[in-house]
C-alpha positions in Angstrom: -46.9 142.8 183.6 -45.9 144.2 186.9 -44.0 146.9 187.9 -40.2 146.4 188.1 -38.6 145.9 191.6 -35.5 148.1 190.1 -34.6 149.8 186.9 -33.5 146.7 185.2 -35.7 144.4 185.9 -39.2 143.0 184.7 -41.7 140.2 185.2 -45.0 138.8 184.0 -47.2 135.6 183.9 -47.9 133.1 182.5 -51.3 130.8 183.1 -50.4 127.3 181.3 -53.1 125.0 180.4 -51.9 121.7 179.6 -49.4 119.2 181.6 -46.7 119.6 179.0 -46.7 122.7 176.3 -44.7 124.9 174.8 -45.6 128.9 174.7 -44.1 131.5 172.5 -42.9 134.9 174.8 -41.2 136.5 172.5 -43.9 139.5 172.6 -43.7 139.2 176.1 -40.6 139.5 176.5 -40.2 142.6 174.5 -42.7 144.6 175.9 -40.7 144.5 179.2 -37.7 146.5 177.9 -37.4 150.0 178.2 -37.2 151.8 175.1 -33.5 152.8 173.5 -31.9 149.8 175.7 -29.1 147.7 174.5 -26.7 145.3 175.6 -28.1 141.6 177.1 -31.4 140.5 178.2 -31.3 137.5 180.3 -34.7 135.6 180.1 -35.5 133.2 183.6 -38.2 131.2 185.0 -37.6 130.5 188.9 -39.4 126.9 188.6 -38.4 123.6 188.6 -41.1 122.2 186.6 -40.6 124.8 183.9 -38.1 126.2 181.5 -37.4 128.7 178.9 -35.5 128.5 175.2 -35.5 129.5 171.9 -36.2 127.9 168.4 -38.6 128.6 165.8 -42.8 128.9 166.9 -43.8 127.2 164.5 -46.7 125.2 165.7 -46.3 121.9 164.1 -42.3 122.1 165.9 -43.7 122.9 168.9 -45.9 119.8 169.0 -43.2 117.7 167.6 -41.0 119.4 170.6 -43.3 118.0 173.7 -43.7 114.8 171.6 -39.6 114.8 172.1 -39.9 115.5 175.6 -42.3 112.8 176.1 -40.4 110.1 174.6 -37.2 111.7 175.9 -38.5 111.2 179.5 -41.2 108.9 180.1 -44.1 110.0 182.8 -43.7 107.3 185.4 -41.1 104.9 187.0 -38.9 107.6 188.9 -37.8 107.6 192.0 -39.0 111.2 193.2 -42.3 110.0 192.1 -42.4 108.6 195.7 -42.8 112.2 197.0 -45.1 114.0 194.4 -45.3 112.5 191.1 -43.9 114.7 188.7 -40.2 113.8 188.8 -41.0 113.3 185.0 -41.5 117.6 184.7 -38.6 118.3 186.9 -36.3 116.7 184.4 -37.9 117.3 181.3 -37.2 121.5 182.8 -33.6 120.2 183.6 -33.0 119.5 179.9 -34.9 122.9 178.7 -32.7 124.9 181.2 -34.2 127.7 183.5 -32.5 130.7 181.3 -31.9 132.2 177.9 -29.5 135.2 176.9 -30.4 137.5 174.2 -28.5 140.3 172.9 -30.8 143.8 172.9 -30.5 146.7 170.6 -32.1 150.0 170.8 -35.1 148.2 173.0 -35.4 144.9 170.8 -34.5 141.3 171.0 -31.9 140.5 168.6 -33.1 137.6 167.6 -32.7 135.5 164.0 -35.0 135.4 161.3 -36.5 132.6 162.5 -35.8 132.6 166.7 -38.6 133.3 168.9 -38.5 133.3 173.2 -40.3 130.1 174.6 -41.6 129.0 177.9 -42.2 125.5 178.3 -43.9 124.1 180.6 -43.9 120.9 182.3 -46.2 120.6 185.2 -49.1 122.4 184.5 -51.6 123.5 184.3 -50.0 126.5 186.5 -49.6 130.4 186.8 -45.9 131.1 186.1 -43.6 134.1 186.7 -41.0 134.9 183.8 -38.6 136.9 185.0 -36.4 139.7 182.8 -33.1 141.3 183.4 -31.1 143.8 181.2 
């Protein structure tokens, strides 16, 4: 994690692996807020290719989530292919969304039982920068 550019602001990376695959952050995520904070976090990943949401990490969802994404948006036969074959990952990232909002209390993500922070990724393998505001 690096050092915040102000007092309400954090980032780290991310090295990604695969083409297409989902992440869990949530840890992540945390670890960037300062202690006794409360009031919003705002999760963002300033990439086209990638995205950022939350569900359950379960892994078996998470594999049936790229499957989805897969069949959602096939790899080839788009018309930005023409300039560097991955218009596939830009709009698999458009239906992710580059943000998530999470309410903070006392320095932890208010999350559900079951919620967890992911970063998907959809045009790697790639370093990535996730970004944190609160």
């Amino acid at each position: 994690m690096s050092e915040p550019e102000d007092d309400r602001h954090a980032q780290f990376s991310i090295d990604t692996d695969d083409r297409l695959s989902v992440r869990e952050i949530t840890d992540e995520v945390e670890r960037t807020l300062p202690a006794g904070v409360s009031g919003t976090a705002t999760v963002f990943v300033q990439h086209t290719t990638a995205g950022v949401t939350i569900n359950e990490a379960e892994p078996r969802l998470l594999s049936d989530f790229e499957d989805a994404l897969e069949d959602l948006v096939p790899n080839t036969g788009w018309n930005h292919d023409e300039l560097d074959g991955n218009a596939d990952s830009h709009v698999r990232s458009m239906l992710v969304g580059p943000s998530v909002t999470i309410p903070v209390s006392d320095g932890s993500l208010a999350l559900g039982t079951w919620q967890s922070v992911l970063f998907v990724e959809c045009d790697g393998p790639r370093t990535r920068t996730v970004q944190v505001y609160w």
